[in-house]
N, C-alpha and C positions, 0 to 999 in steps of 0.2 A: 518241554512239558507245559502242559496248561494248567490255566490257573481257574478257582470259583469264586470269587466275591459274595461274602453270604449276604454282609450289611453293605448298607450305604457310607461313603465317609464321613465321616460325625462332621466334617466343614458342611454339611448340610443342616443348617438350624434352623429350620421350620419350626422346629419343636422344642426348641432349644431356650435357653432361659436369658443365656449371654451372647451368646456367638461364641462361648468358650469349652463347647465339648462336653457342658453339663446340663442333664436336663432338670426341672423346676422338679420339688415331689409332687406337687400338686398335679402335674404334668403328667407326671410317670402314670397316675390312678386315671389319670382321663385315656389315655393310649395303652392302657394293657387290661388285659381281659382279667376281673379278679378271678380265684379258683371257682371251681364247681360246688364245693362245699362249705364255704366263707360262711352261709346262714346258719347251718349246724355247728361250725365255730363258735359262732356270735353268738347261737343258744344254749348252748352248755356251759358258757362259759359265763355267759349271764346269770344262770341257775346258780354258778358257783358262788361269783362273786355277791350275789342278794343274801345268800343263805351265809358269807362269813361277816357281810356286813352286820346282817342281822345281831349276828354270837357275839361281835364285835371283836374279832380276831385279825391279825395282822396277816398280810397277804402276799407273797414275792412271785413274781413272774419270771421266768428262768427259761431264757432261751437258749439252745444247746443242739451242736454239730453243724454240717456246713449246708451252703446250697448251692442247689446245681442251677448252671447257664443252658436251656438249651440252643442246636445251632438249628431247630428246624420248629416251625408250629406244630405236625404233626412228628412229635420227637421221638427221635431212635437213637442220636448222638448227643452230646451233653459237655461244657465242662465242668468239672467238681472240682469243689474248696476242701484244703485238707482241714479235716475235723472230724474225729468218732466220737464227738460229745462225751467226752472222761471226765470234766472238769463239772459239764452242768452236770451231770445224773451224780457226780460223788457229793456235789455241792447241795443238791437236792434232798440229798438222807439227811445231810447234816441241818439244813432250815427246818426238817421234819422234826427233828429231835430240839430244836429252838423254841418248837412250840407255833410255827408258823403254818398256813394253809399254802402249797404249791401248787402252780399254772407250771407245767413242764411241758413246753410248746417246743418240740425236739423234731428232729430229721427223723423222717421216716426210715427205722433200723438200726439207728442209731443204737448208743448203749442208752440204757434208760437206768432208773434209780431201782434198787434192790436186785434187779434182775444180772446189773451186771457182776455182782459177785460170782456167779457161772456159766453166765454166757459168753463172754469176753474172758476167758480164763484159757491156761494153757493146756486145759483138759477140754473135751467136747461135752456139750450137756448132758449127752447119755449115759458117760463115763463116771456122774454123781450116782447112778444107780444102778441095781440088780434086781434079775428076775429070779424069784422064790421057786420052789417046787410045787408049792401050792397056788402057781398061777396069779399071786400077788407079787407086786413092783415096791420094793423102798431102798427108799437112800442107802449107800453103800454106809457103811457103822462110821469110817473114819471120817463122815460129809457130814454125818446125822448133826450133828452136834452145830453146827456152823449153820446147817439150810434150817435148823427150826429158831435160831435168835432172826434170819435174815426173815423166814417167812414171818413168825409172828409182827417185826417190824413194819414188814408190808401190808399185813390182812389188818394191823393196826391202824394203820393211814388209812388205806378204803374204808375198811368199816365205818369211821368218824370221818368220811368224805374230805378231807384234808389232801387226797393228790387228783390231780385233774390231768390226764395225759391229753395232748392235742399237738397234733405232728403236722408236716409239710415238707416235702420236695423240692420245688422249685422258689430259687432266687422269688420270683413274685407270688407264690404262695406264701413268702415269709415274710414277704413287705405287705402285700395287704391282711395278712390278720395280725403283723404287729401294729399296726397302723386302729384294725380294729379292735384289739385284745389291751391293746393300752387307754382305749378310751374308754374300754367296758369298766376297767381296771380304776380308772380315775374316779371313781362311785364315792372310793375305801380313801380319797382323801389321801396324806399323811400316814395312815395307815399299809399305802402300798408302797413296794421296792420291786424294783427291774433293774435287776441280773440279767446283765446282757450277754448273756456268756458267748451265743453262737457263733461261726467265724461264718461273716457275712460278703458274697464275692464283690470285688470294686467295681467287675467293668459285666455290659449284659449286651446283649443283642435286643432292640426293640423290639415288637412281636411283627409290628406292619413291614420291621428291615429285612426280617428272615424267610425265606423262600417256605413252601409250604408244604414239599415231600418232603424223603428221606433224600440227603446228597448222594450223589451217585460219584462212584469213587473211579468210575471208569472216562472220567470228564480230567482226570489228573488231578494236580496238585490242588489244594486249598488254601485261599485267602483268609481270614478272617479280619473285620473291621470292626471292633468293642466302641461300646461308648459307656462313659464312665457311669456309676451307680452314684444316684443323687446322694446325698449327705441327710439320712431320714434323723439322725441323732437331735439335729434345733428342732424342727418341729415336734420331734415327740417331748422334749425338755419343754419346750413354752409353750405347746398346744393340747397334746393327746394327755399328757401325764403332769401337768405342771406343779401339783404338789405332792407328788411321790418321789423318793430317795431311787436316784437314777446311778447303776455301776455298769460302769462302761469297760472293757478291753484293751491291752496293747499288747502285742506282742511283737519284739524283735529280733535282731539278731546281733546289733550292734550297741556294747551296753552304754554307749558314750550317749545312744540318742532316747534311750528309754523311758526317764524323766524329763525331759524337756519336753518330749511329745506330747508328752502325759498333761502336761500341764500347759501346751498349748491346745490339748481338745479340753481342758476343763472353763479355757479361756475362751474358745473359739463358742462351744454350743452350752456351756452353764450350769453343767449337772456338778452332781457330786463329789463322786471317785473315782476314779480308775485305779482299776488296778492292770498294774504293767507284770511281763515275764519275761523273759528270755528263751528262747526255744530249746535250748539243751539241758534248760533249769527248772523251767518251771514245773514239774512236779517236786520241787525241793526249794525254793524260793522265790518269794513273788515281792514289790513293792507294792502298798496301798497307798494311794498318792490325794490328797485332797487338796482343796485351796490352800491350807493353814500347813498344811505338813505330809508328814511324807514318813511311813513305816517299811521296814524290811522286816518280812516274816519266813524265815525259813526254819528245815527240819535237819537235828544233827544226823550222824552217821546209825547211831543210836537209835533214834525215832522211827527212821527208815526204814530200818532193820523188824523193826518192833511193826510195820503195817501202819504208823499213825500219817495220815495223810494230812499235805497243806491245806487242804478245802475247809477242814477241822479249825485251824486257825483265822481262815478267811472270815469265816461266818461269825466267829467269837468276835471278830472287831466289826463286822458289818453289823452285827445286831445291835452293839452296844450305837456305835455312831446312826442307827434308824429310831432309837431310844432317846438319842438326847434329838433328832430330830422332830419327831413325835411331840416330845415335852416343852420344846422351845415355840412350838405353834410355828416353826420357821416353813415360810411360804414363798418363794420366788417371785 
């Protein structure tokens, strides 16, 4: 059977920062096309961010669900990071109820904040309602109750401009407007935190490596040649965002290495926190790891039971630690 080589092998470093398989960020933004709509980004989100600085409100940027690699410039194939964004959109209600303005910079389809209490449920959306005789639609009686605390909560946030939705698709739609959403972002000072929730892919295809139809699957078997995803976390810590409260991600599988990681990316690029999980826990226990210490927050059998989500506990130690952030004038 034959094979396709889609990319180049990364020992090709034209473009390359070391000879080591990794490209420079600044490299990545010059060799890849930003998206089509980056400007409309950048002004909505400008609009947002003028108008909390104004009020003088605190501001979190929350990115949530994964991104896709495509294997073609005109793409029809792809591959996807696992992530349905559960973590940003629940984490999302709960900065709402903090008293914080949200940037929820989410995959396209993702689950988003309020909406997923029925969209993402093991009923279908339409299954919350019924059709009347008289030609009107409402909520089924045993939903009522539940869809009007969830709606007023949301028509609450819009109303008082406090949620900003702004989505993206692909691996480099998510690098170029976190690249420009955290520098819009750096306005608010101190004032701003990134929540990095989203599960971001390691390895991409360069755009100039990728052939430019659809792969034709009648050529046989397929090769693929990845090259790794620059490391965007140092520049946005000491450039794009340097004095906002930066919470980073880990997720393993092995809990011998969880903390140690953790605290080698707080060493490695300089931010704040991470918070680490476990894959078969983490809706039930997470660590929040700083330089100085290191918290286990989880949910008894009891809590669980009861609906109270970890995200709920997250935010209660996130805000107090952006609190004495704020008041210490601490500045990297």
């Amino acid at each position: 059977m034959s094979s396709i080589t889609v990319s180049v092998p990364a020992s090709d470093n034209s473009i390359l920062d070391n000879g080591q398989g990794v490209i420079d960020p600044d490299v990545y933004f010059q060799i890849n096309q930003p998206p089509a709509n980056l400007s409309e980004f950048e002004t909505k989100l400008s609009a947002f961010v003028d108008l909390h600085k104004e009020q003088g409100n605190k501001v979190v940027l929350i990115t949530s669900g994964g991104t896709t690699v495509p294997l073609e410039n005109q793409t029809v194939r792809f591959i996807d990071n696992f992530s349905n964004g559960t973590r940003g959109a629940t984490s999302a209600e709960y900065f709402l109820e903090a008293g914080y303005a949200v940037v929820f910079m989410h995959r396209q389809n993702s689950i988003q904040p309020y909406h997923r209490h029925f969209t993402h449920s093991h009923l279908g959306f339409l299954d919350y309602f019924e059709a009347k005789e008289d030609g009107s639609v409402q909520a089924c009686p045993q939903y009522a109750d539940k869809m009007r605390k969830v709606l007023l909560k949301y028509s609450e946030a819009k109303k008082s401009n406090r949620l900003l939705m702004l989505d993206f698709v692909t691996l480099s739609d998510y690098l170029f407007k976190l690249q420009a959403g955290t520098k819009i972002l750096s306005r608010l000072g101190e004032r701003a935190m990134y929540y990095l929730a989203a599960a971001v892919s390691d390895f991409f295809i360069p755009s100039q490596k990728m052939v430019e139809h659809k792969i034709q699957s009648r050529e046989g078997g397929l090769t693929l040649t990845l090259d790794q995803v620059p490391k965007f976390l140092k520049p946005l810590v000491s450039n794009w965002a340097s004095k906002g409260l930066i919470v980073s991600f880990k997720l393993e599988t092995d809990t011998a290495l969880l903390v140690p990681k953790a605290r080698q990316a707080l060493t490695r690029y300089g931010h704040q926190v991470v918070i680490g999980n476990m894959l078969k826990t983490r809706k039930q226990t997470v660590t929040l790891i700083t330089r100085e210490s290191e918290k286990v927050l989880s949910l008894t059998p009891e809590q669980l039971e009861s609906n109270i989500e970890i995200e709920s506990k997250i935010i209660t130690e996130l805000v107090q630690i952006h609190e004495y952030w704020m008041s210490s004038g601490h500045t990297k």
